[in-house]
N, C-alpha and C positions, 0 to 999 in steps of 0.2 A: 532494694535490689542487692541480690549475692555479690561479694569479687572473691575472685583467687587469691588465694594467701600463697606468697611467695617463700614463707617461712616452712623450715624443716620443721614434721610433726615430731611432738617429744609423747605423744600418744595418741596410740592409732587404737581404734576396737573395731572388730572385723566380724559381722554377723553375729553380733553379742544376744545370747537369750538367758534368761533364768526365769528360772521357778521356783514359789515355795508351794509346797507342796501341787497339788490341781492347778495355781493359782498363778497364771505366765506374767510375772512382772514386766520383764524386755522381750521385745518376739521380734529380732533381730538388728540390733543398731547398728551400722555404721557409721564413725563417728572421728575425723583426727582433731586432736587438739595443738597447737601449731606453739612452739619453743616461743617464749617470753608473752605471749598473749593472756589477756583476761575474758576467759570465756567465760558467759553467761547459759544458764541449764535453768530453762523456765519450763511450767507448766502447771495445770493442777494438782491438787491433792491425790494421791494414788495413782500420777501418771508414770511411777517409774523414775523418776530422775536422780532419787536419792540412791536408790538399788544400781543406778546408772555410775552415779560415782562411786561406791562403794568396788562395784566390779572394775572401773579402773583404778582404784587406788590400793586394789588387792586385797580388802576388805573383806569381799565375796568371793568366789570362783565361780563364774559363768557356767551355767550347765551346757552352752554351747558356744560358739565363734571363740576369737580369742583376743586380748588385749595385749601389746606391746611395747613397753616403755623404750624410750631411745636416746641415752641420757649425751650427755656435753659428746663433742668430739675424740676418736679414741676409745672410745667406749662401746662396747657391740651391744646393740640391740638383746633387751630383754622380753621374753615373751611370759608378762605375771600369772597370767592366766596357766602353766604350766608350772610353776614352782609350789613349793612344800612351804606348809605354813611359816615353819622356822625364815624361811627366806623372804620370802613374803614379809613378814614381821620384821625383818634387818633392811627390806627395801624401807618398807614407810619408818622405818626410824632416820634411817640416815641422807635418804631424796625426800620424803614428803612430810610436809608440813599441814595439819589439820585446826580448822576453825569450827565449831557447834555452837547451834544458835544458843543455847545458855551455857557456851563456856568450857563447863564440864572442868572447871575447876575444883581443885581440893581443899575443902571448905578449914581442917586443919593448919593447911600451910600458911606460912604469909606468899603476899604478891610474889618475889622473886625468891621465892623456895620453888613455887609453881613453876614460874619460868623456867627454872635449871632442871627440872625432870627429864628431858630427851637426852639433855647433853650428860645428865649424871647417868644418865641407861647408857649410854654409847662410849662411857669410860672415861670422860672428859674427868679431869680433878674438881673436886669442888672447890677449890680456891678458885681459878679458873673461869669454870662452872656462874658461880657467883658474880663474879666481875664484870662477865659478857652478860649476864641477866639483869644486871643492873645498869648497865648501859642501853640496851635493848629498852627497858621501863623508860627513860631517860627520850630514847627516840621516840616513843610514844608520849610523851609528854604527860607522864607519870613519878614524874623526879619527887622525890621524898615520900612514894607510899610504897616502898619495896616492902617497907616491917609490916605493910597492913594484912587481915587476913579479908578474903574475899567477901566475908560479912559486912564489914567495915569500910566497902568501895561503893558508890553507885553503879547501878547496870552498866552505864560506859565504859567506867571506868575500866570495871570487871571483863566485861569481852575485850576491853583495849591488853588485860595481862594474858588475854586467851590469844590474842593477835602475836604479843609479844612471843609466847610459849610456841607459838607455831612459826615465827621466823628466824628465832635465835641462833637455829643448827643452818641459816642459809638453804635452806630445801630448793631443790629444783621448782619443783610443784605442790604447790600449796592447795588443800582441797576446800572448800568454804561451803559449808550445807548452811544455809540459810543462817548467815553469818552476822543480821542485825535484826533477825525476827520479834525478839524478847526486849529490843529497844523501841525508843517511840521515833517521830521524825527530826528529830534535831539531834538525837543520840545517833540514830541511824548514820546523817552523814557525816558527824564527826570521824566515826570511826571505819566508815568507809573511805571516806578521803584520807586519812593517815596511812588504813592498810594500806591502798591501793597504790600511795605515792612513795611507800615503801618497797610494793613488792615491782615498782616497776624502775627503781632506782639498782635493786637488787637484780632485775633481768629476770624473777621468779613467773613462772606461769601459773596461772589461776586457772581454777575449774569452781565455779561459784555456783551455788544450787540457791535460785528463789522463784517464788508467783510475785514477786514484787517489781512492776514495773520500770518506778523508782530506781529500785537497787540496780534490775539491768542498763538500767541506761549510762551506767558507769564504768558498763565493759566492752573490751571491740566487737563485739562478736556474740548474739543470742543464736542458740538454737531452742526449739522448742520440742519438748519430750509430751505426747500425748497416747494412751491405751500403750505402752512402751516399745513406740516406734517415732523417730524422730522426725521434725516437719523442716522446713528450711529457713537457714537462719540469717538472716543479717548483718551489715556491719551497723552500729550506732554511733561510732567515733576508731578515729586511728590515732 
């Protein structure tokens, strides 16, 4: 059964549609996602939900409705679905933080070269840079593989530096597209449970995209994305 979430949405999307080419991915969503929550984005393959995050994390631009971020207190409302890519681009560097199911790590780098990539784009020092990425490893319980390169990790481990790399800068919102798909079930919720007890110690709100049951049942709140129109969602825990 639904409840009212009494929390301020930190993203709203308002009649969201796109299209690639012919091909209407969303055919209208409305959809808030509600400050410090772990929202769960279920559904099949090809229902839309990754297109779904994509256009709220300004990835995509909506060919219609529109999405608007609402960050901390003091801050006026942004509406992404209107701005220019450039800006676009300086939102998700310095509010959102991003998880992919394999990582999308730099197979060059070691572990904590990886992690400091946002912070070295956003002008941080690399001295700096380094220190908090090595701490970050550290809270993920990665203490001593910062020199490794992402060859030399297990899959855990690995998505565990793709965790680290996306919470390092403190993001408002953290986007997770099927964030333990390329793990198996013991990998799965290791590194679920660490993300999760991290981003909710940090106050970080989630937008998590899976078809895995599993996986949702580790967030407050599923909605489900089917033919890209959204069904009604649940709470699974507060």
């Amino acid at each position: 059964m639904s409840t009212i979430d009494p929390r301020s949405p930190i993203l709203s999307a308002r009649g969201v549609r796109h299209s690639f080419g012919q091909t209407e991915a969303l055919r209208g969503i409305d959809l808030d996602v509600h400050a410090g929550e772990v929202l769960a984005v279920m559904g099949p393959s090809g229902s839309g939900k990754s297109t779904l995050l994509h256009c709220l994390a300004g990835v995509l631009v909506p060919t219609g409705g529109s999405v608007t971020y609402s960050p901390s207190a003091g801050k006026s409302p942004v509406e992404i679905s209107s701005l220019g890519e450039p800006k676009r681009t300086r939102l998700r560097l310095t509010d959102f933080g991003f998880v992919f199911q394999f990582g999308q790590l730099l197979p060059e780098l070691s572990a904590v070269d990886n992690v400091s990539i946002p912070m070295l784009l956003g002008g941080t020092k690399r001295s700096e840079a380094m220190r908090r990425s090595a701490d970050m490893l550290d809270r993920l319980g990665l203490d001593g593989l910062g020199a490794k390169l992402p060859g030399e990790l297990s899959g855990g481990q690995a998505q565990r530096v793709a965790v680290a790399r996306a919470l390092v800068t403190s993001p408002a919102v953290l986007f997770a597209d099927e964030p333990t798909g390329s793990l198996d079930s013991l990998g799965s919720e290791n590194v679920l449970t660490i993300m999760l007890e991290l981003v909710r110690e940090f106050g970080t709100t989630v937008v998590m995209i899976t078809h895995d049951a599993r996986t949702a049942a580790y967030a407050d709140r599923e909605v489900i994305v089917r033919d890209g129109v959204t069904g009604a969602g649940y709470r699974v825990s507060t």
